[in-house]
ZASEPA-707039 format. One record per residue (C-alpha): residue in three letters; x, y, z. Coordinates in steps of 0.001 Angstrom, whole numbers, plus 500000, padded with zeros to 6 digits. Example, Ala and Ser with C-alpha at 12.3 -4.5 7.8 and 13.67 -1.06 7.14 Angstrom:
BEGIN
Ala/512300/495500/507800 .
Ser/513670/498940/507140 .
This chain:
BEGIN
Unk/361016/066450/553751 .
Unk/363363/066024/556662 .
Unk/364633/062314/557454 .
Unk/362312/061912/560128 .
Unk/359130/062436/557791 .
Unk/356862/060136/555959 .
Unk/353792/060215/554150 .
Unk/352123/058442/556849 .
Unk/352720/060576/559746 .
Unk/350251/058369/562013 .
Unk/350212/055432/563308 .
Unk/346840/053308/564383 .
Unk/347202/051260/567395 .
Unk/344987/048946/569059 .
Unk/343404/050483/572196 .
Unk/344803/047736/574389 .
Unk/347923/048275/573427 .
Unk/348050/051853/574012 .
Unk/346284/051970/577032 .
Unk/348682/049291/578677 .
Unk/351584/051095/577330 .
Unk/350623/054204/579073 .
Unk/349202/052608/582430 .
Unk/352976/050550/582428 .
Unk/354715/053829/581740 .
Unk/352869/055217/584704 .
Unk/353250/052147/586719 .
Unk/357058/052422/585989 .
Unk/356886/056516/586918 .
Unk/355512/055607/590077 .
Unk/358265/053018/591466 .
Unk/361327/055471/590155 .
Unk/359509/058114/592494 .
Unk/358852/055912/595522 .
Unk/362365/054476/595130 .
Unk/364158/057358/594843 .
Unk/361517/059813/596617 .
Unk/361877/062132/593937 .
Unk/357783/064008/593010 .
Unk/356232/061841/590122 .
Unk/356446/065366/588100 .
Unk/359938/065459/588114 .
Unk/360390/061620/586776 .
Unk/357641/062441/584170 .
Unk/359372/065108/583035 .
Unk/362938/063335/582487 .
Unk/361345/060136/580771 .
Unk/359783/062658/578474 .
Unk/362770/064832/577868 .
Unk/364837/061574/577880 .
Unk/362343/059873/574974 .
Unk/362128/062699/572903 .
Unk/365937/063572/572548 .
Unk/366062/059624/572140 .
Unk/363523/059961/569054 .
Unk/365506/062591/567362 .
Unk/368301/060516/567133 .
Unk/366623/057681/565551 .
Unk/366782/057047/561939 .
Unk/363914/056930/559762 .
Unk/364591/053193/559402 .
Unk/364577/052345/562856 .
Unk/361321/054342/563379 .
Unk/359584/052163/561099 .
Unk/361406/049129/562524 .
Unk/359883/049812/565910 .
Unk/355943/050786/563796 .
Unk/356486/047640/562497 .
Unk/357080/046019/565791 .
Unk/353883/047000/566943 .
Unk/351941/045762/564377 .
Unk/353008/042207/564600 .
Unk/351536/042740/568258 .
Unk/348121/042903/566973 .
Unk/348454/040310/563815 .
């Protein structure tokens, strides 16, 4: 089992939550392209690229930090 993995590979989150969380990160998607008049595709794909190499550099600690985060959203 690599650092990154846990026994609990999921995580539940309230519908709210996630659907504001996406609709924001399209909201914010939107502005970089008008501001910078760059296509929507290409910001999409850089904030993806950009989050993913930013999750593999996280530490299995920090992960949960940021699960645990979340959940005292919804407590």
């Amino acid at each position: 089992m690599n650092s990154k993995q846990s026994k609990n590979k999921s995580v539940a989150v309230p519908r709210d939550i996630f659907v504001l969380n996406t609709l924001a990160m399209g909201v914010a998607i939107q502005i970089l392209a008008k501001i910078t008049g760059e296509e929507i595709e290409v910001w999409k794909e850089y904030v993806s690229a950009t989050a993913s190499e930013q999750y593999r550099e996280l530490s299995s600690q920090r992960i949960q930090e940021i699960v645990d985060s979340i959940k005292d959203l919804t407590a």
